[in-house]
C-alpha positions, 0 to 999 in steps of 0.5 A: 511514495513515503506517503501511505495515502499516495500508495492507496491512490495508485490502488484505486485500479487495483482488482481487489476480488479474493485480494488482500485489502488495498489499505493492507497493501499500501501499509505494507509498504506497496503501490499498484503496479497497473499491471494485474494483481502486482504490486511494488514496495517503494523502498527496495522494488520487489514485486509479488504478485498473484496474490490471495485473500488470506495473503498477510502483505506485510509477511509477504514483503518480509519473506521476499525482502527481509533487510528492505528500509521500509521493515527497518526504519518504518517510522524514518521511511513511511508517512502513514495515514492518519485522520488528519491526512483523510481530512485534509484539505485535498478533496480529490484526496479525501474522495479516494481516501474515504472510499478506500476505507470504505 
């Protein structure tokens, strides 16, 4: 799951009313736990849940996993999505992609 864009494909089912952005999440760190508003980080497995609007993903994951490889060594651990990654050759990618970004 190094891969930001395949974080954001586990949020397609993600109940996103009064929730912190699915891309917010999946840059934080987090993928879709299939169960409610729960998400896991990738890295070190922790689990938030009953999330909020105004909720900042990335302060969350640091308050419950401060020493987590991904807040360390982000650039080591963590593939983001870039423009190249949306305009990829995978068009089942590209659909959930562009509509995550909206």
């Amino acid at each position: 799951m190094r891969h930001e864009s395949l974080r954001l494909c586990t949020n397609r089912t993600y109940p996103t009313n009064g929730k912190p952005s699915c891309i917010k999440l999946a840059e934080a760190g987090f993928y879709y736990a299939s169960q409610g508003d729960e998400v896991i980080c990738y890295c070190c497995a922790k689990r938030i849940s009953n999330w909020n609007e105004k909720d900042d993903p990335m302060r969350a994951h640091r308050l419950v996993s401060p020493s987590c490889p991904f807040l360390i060594r982000n650039s080591e651990v963590n593939e983001p999505v870039t423009n190249d990654s949306i305009d990829s050759s995978n068009p089942r990618l590209n659909r959930i992609l562009h509509s995550l970004n909206g």
